[in-house]
TORKOL-544414 format. One record per residue: residue number from 1; residue in one letter; chain; x, z, y of N, C-alpha, C in turn. Coordinates in nm, 3 decimals. Example, Ala and Ser with C-alpha at 12.3 -4.5 7.8 and 13.67 -1.06 7.14 Angstrom:
i;aa;ch;n_xx;n_zz;n_yy;ca_xx;ca_zz;ca_yy;c_xx;c_zz;c_yy
1;A;A;1.319;0.780;-0.569;1.230;0.780;-0.450;1.320;0.780;-0.330
2;S;A;1.285;0.708;-0.225;1.367;0.714;-0.106;1.290;0.787;0.003
//
This chain:
i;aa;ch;n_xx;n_zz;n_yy;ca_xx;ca_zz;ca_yy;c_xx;c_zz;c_yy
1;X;A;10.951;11.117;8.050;10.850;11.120;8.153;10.727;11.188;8.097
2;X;A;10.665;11.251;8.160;10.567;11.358;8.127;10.412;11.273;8.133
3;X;A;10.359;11.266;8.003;10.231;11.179;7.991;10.101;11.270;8.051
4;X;A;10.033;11.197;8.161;9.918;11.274;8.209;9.826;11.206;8.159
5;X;A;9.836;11.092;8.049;9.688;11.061;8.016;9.580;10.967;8.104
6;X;A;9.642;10.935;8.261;9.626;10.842;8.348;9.736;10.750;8.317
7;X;A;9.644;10.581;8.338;9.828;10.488;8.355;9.846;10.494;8.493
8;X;A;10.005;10.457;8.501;10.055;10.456;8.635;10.008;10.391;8.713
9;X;A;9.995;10.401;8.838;9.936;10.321;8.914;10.018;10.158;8.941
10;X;A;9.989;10.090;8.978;10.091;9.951;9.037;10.224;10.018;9.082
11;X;A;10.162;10.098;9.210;10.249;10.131;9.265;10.382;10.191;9.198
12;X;A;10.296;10.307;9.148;10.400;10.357;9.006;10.501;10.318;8.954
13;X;A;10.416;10.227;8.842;10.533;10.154;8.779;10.642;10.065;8.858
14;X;A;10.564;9.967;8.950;10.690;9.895;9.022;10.817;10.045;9.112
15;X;A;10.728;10.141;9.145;10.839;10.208;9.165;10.966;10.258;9.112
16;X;A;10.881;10.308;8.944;10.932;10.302;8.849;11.075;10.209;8.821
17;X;A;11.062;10.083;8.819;11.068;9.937;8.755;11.203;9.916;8.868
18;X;A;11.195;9.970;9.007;11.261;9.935;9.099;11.395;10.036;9.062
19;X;A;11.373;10.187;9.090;11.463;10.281;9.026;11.507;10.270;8.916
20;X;A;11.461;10.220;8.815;11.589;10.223;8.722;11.685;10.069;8.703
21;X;A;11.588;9.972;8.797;11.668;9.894;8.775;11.828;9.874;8.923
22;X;A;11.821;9.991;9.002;11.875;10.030;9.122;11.965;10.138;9.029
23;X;A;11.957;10.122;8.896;12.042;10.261;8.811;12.024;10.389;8.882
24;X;A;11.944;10.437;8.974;11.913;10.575;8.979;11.819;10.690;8.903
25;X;A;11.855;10.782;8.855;11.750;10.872;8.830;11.636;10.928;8.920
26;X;A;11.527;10.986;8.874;11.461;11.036;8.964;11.503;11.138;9.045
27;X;A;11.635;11.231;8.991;11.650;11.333;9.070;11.746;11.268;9.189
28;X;A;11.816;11.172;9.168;11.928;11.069;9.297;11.820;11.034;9.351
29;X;A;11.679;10.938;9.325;11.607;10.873;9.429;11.606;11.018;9.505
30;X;A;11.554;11.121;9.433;11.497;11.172;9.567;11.546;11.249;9.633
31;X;A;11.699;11.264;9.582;11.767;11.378;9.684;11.796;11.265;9.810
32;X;A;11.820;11.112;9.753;11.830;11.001;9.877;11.692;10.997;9.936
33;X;A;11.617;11.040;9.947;11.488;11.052;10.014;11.465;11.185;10.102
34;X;A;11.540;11.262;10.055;11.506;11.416;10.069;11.366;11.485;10.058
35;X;A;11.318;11.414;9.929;11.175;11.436;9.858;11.265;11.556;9.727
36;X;A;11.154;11.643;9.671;11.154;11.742;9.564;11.123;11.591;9.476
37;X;A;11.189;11.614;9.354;11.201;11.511;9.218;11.092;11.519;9.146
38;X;A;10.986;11.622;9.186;10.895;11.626;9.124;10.756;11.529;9.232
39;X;A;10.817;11.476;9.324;10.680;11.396;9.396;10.722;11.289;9.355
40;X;A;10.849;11.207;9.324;10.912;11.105;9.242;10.810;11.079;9.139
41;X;A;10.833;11.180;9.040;10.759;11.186;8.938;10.623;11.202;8.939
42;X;A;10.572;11.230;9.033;10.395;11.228;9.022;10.381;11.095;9.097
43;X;A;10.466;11.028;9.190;10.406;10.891;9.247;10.447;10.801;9.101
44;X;A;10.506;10.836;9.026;10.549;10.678;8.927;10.471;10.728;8.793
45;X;A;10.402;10.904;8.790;10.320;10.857;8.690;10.185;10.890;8.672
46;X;A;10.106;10.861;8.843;9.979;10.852;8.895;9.909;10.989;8.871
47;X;A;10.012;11.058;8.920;9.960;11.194;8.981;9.928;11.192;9.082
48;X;A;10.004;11.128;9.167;9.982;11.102;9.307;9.959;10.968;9.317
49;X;A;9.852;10.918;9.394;9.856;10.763;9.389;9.864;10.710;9.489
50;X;A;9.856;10.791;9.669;9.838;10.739;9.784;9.915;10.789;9.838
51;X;A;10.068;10.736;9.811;10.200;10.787;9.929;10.183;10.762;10.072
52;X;A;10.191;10.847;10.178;10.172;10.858;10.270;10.299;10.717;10.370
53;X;A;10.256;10.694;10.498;10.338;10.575;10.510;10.514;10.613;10.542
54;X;A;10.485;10.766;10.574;10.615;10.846;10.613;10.688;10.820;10.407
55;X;A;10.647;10.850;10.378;10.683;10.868;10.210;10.744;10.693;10.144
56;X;A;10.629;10.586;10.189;10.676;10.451;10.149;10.829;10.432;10.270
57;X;A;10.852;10.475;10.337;10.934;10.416;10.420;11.080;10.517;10.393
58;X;A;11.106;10.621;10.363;11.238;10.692;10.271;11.240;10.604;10.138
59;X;A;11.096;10.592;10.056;11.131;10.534;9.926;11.226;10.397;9.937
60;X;A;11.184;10.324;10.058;11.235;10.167;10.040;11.358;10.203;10.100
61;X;A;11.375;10.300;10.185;11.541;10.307;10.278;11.606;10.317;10.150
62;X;A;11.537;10.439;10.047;11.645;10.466;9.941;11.703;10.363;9.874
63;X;A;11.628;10.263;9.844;11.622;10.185;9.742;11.655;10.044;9.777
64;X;A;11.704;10.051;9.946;11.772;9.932;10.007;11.653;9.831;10.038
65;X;A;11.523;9.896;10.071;11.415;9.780;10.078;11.323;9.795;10.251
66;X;A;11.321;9.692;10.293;11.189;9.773;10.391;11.077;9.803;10.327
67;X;A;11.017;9.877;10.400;10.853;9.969;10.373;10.767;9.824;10.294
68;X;A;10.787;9.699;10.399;10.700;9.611;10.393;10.745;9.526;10.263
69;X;A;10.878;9.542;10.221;10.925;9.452;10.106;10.921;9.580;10.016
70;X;A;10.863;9.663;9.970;10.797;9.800;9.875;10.670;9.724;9.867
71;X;A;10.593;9.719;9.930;10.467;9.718;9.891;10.452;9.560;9.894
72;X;A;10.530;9.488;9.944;10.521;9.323;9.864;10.497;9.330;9.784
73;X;A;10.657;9.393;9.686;10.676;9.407;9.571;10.571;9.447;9.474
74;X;A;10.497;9.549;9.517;10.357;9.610;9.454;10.261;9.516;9.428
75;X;A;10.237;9.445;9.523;10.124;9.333;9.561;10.141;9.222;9.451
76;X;A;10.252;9.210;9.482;10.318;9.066;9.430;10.375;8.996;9.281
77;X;A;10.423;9.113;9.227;10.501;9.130;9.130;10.455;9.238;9.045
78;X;A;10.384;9.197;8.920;10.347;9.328;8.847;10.460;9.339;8.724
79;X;A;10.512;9.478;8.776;10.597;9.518;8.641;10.574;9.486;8.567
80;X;A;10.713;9.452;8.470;10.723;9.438;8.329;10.768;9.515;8.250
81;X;A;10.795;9.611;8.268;10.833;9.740;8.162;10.716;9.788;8.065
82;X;A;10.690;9.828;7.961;10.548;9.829;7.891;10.510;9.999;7.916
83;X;A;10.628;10.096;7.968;10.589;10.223;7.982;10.541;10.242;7.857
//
């Protein structure tokens, strides 16, 4: 993963945290999204920090979640991976 010197956002990492524990790569999340692998990678390592609500709602289809159980998860549950 490509270090920008920002930490990930919440969002990020639990996105992060969610995909690999769903065993996908970034390039599977996002061809199941039909996102470029490189917006994958700027939302999980706070390049991008404000996914649009069209964007949270492919991420959770991908990943078997609703929109609203994504950003639970964010809220709720702070990753444990140390990145």
């Amino acid at each position: 993963m490509a270090k920008t010197g920002k930490e990930p956002s919440p969002f990020g990492r639990v996105l992060r945290q969610i995909r690999l524990e769903k065993g996908l790569t970034i390039k599977q999340l996002a061809f199941a999204c039909g996102m470029q692998d490189l917006a994958i990678q700027r939302l999980e390592t706070a390049e991008s920090t404000n996914p649009k609500l069209e964007t949270l709602a492919r991420l959770a289809t991908a990943l078997g979640l609703s929109p609203g159980e994504l950003v639970d998860l964010v809220l709720t549950h702070p990753p444990t991976d140390p990145l």
